[in-house]
Residue, then its C-alpha position, 0 to 999 in steps of 0.5 A: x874230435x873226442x868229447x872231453x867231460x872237462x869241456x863243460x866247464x868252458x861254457x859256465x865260464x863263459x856266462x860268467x864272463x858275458x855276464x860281469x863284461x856287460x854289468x861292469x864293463x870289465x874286460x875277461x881276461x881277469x876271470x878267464x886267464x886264473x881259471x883256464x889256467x887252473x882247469x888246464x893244469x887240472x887236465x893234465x897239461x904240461x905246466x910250463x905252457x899253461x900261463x901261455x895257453x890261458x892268455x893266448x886262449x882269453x886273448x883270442x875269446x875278447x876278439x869277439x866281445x871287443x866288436x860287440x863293444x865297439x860297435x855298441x860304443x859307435x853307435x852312441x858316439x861314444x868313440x873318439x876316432x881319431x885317438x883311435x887312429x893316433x895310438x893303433x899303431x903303437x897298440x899293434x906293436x906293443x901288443x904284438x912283441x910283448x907276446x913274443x916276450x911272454x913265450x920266452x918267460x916260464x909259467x910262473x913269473x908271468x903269473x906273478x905279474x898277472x897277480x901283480x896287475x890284477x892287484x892294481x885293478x883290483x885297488x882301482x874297482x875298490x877305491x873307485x880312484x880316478x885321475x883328475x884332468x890336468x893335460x891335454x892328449x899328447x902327439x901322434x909320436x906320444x900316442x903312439x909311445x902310450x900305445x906301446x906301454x898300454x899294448x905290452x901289458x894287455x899282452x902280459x895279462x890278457x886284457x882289452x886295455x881299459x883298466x890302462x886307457x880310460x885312466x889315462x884318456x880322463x887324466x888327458x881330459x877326454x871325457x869319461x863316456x868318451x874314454x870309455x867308448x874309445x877304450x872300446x875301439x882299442x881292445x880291438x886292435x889289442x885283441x887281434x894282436x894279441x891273438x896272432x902274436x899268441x898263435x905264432x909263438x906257440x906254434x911251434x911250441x912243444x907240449x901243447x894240447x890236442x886241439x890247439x892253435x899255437x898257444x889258443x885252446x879251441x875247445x876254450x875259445x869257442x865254448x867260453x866266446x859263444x856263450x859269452x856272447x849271450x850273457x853279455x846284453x844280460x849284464x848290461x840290461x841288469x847294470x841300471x838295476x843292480x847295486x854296481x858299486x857294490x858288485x864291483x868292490x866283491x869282484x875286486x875281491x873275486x879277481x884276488x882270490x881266482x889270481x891266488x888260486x892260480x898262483x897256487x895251482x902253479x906252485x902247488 
């Protein structure tokens, strides 16, 4: 393998994304999709498969966050089981076919919806908006259907879930540190689907890189995956003694402007 001077750049992003993950809980994807989608194009990649490079590659880099989070979550109590168990199936299959969906899209309207999305994650980070309980948690057969939706939109943009789940577990009256925990536990299943469904549509895809695996680029993963992995604890040691409210609104900023630096990087 030949040593790649851009490849730098991967374990500098990781600690970014370690490190905003365990100060605010934030899932990677909205860092990690703009800015390997710029770096890739900048490295001369064919960009028609760009988008779909960078969402398989951050996929695949939240797999291994998504269990360390989980299993910290656990740990406290945090997670409610059996919410887990009701809405996996319908996380599965969302996440899943909605990556066989987003290899069937160009480049640039998937990366309109991504900007899309991270304006409406954005607006939550800036307005601190939180759904106030006023139901309970539906069946199995409706978790199973809110499984579905939260799982094809994480697919569409990279995402553990969290920006979807924990609204909607809080509005169904679970309670906040329970939401968030159980959150947790769904970013794993949506990782893994996610990260399987983005190697087998773009295995056979033309135009890929050196060094990749369907529509993950290796030298990314790894990189970004093991540097996070040490930034991560940082963040969250740090969260009690940093102004988080504050953070959150200047990475709600930060999202906007990586996700316009995107759009111009595949227009221009």
């Amino acid at each position: 393998m030949n040593f790649d001077v851009w490849w730098l750049s991967y374990p500098v992003l990781g600690a970014v994304v370690g490190f905003f993950a365990g100060l605010l809980g934030v899932g990677g994807g909205g860092i990690m999709v703009p800015v390997l989608t710029s770096l890739f194009i900048a490295q001369g990649f064919p960009a028609g498969g760009v988008v779909h490079l960078a969402l398989g590659t951050s996929m695949a880099a939240i797999v291994m966050t998504s269990m360390s989070s989980l299993r910290a979550h656990h740990n406290h109590g945090a997670v409610r089981w059996e919410i887990v168990r009701f809405i996996t199936p319908g996380i599965l299959l969302g996440t899943f076919g909605a990556t066989f969906i987003a290899s069937r899209v160009a480049s640039a309207p998937l990366a309109i919806f991504f900007v899309c999305f991270m304006a409406y994650v954005a607006l939550q980070m800036l307005v601190n908006v939180k759904p106030k309980p006023s139901r309970e948690l539906p069946g199995p057969l409706g978790m199973g259907a809110v499984g579905v939706g939260i799982g094809g939109v994480s697919a569409l943009v990279a995402i553990g879930g969290g920006s979807l789940s924990v609204p909607f577990m809080t509005w169904c009256n679970v309670k906040v540190h329970n939401a968030i925990g159980t959150s947790a536990a769904i970013g794993l299943p949506i990782a893994l689907a996610g990260t399987l469904g983005y190697l087998v549509n773009g295995w056979n895809a033309g135009g890929t890189p050196a060094y990749s695996l369907g529509f993950v680029y290796l030298p990314a993963l790894v990189l970004v995956s093991s540097v996070s992995m040490f930034t991560a604890p940082l963040g969250a040691k740090l969260a009690h003694r940093l102004p988080v409210a504050t953070l959150k609104k200047i990475f709600a900023v930060v999202l906007m402007l990586l996700s316009a630096k995107m759009l111009h990087s595949i227009f221009y």
